[in-house]
N, C-alpha and C positions, 0 to 999 in steps of 0.2 A: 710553321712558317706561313704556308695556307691560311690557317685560320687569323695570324697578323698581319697577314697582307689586306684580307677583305674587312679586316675591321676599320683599315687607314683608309680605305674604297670613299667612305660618304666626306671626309676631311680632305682629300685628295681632289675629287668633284666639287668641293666647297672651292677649293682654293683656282679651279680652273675657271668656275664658273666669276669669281673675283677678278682674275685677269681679265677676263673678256670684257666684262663691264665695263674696268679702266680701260682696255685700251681701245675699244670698239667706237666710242668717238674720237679717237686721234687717228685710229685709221680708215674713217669717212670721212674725215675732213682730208686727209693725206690725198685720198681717191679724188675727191672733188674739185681738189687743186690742179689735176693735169684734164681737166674737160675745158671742150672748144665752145663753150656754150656763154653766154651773157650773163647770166643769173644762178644760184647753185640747184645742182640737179642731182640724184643720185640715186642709179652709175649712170656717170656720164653717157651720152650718147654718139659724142666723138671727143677722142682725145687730140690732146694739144699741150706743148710748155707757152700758151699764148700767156699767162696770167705770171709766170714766173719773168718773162723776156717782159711783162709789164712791169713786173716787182722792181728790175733792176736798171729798168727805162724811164720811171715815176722819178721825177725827181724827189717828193716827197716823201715816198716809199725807200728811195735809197738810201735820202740822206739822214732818215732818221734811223736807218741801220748805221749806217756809219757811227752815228752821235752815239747812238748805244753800244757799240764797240767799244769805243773810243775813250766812252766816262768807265766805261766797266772794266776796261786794261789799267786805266786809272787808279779806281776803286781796288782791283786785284793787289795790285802792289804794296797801295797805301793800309787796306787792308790785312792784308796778310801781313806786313812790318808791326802795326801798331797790337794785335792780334797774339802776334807770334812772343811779343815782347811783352804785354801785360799778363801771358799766361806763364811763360820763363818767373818773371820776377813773385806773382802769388804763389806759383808753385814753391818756392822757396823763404815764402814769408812765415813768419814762423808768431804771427800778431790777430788778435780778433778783430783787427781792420780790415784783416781777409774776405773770411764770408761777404762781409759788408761788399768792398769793392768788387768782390765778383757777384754778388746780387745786383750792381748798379752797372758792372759789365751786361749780363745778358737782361737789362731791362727790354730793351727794344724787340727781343723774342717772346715779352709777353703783352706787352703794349700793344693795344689794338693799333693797326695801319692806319687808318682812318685820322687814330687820334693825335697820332706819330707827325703826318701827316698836316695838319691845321695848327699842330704849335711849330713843326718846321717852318711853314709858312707865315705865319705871325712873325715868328722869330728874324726870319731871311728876308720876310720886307720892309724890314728895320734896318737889316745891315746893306742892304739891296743887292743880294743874292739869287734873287728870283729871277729865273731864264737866261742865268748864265752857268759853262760849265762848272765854274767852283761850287755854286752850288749843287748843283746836281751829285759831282761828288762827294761832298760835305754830308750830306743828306744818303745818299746810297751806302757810303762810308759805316755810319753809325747801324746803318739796319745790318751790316754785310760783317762787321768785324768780330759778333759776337760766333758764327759760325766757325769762324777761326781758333779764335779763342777755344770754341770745345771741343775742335780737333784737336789742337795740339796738348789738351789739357789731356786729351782721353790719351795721346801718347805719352806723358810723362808721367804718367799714370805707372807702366811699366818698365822707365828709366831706371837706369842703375847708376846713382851717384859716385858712387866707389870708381866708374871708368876715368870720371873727369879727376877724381884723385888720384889715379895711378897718374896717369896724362901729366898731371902736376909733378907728381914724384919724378917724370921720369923728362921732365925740364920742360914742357910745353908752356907757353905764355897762355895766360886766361883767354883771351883773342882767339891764338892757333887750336887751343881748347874746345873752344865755342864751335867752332866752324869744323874739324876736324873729328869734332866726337858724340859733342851734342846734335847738332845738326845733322850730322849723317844719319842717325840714330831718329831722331824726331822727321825726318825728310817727308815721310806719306802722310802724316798726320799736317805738316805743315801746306802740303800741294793738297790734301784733299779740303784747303783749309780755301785754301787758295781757288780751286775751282767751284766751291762754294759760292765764296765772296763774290767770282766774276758773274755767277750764275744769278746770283741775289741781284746785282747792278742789272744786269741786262733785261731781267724780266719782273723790274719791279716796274707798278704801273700807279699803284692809290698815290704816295708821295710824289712821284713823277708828275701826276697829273696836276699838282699844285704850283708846281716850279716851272713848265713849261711856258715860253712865249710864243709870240708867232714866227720866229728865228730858229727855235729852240726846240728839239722837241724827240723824244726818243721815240726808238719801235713799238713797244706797248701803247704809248697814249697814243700813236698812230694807230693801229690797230684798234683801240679802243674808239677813235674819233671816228673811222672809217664805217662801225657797226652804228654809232649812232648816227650818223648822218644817211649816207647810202653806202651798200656796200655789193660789192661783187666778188667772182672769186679769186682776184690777189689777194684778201686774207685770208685767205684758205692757204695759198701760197708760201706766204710769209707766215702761218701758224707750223705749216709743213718746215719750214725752213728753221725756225726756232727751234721746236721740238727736235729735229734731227741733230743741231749744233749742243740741246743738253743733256741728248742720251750720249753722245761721241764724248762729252769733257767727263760724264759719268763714267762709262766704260774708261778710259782712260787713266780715272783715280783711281778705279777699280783695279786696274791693271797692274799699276805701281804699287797699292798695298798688297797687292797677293804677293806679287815677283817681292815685294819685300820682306812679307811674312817667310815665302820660301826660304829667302838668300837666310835667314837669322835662324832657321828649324834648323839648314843646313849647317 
């Protein structure tokens, strides 16, 4: 047991020394954001929530959290709906139209941003979409629903058909079926689908940055406008702030497929 414990020694070390790397700039930026100082320093020399009482005093700053909420509660729904229902109905198609359509579902996971990007925009300033919220969702929409799509695909994956036929046999409407069997059943796979999606909206920034007007304008290309222009430490702030809301929705999903995985061993 000795001798397999110090062999796992140098892969063990590999993998801590990998954490540190990822998380050693989120946690100097994290530090940076409660310093009393003008400019960024590091470690602060006094601390302060002066830059956070900025974040949510900025109007700018504020309100383009709000918008990114606000498109990405949006997106979560619309998302998660169209998502949840194009992977129900391939899962069940029994046609070599399949592959196809789910090869043209997750195109936008392989599509460079960038290029995503400049034909939404071509696209949206034809239809005059640009800088308003529908687009913003229309656009986040398409990048956000294939993450859905292969959660819930990965949980029917393990479905058992035969329930919704007992269910039937035993007088349920296809409806009360739905909701009562499949759903319950597919639920983590569909929230983790879900927290995806909102998380895809809220911190996408390449697409974003096309659709934005001077009205309009989410967290990211804020954040993004803030470094190219001048920047102080509110974005350190407001990077602090982001990152803490998508470890929380992480833990979260995480929480519900375990308690899930349990309740179904049990």
């Amino acid at each position: 047991m000795a001798r397999f414990s110090m062999s796992r020694m140098p892969l063990a070390a590999w993998g801590v020394a990998v954490v540190v790397w990822l998380t050693a700039p989120i946690l100097i930026v994290a530090i940076m954001s409660f310093t009393d100082n003008e400019s960024f320093r590091f470690p602060p020399s006094t601390w302060s929530l002066r830059w956070y009482r900025n974040f949510f005093e900025d109007p700018s700053w504020y309100q383009s959290l709000v918008n990114s909420v606000q498109i990405a509660l949006v997106v979560m729904v619309v998302a998660t709906l169209l998502g949840t229902a194009a992977a129900l109905g391939l899962n069940r198609m029994r046609s070599r139209v399949g592959p196809v359509l789910q090869t043209v579902l997750l195109l936008p996971t392989v599509v460079p941003v960038l290029i995503a990007g400049i034909g939404m925009y071509s696209l949206f300033l034809r239809w005059r979409l640009t800088g308003t919220p529908m687009g913003f969702i229309l656009a986040h929409t398409v990048l956000s629903m294939p993450f859905v799509f292969i959660s819930v695909t990965a949980s029917l994956q393990t479905f058992d058909r035969r329930l919704e036929q007992a269910a039937a046999i035993c007088g349920a409407s296809p409806l009360a079926t739905f909701f009562q069997v499949t759903l319950r059943i597919i639920a983590p796979g569909v929230l983790t689908g879900a927290v995806l999606s909102f998380l895809g909206s809220f911190n996408e920034t390449i697409v974003s940055i096309f659709l934005v007007s001077p009205t309009l304008r989410t967290l990211p290309v804020q954040m993004y406008t803030s470094v190219a222009k001048e920047s102080d430490p509110t974005i350190a702030a407001a990077s602090t702030l982001t990152t803490a809301l998508t470890a929380v929705l992480f833990l979260v999903a995480l929480t519900v497929r375990a308690g899930r995985s349990k309740t179904d061993e049990a």
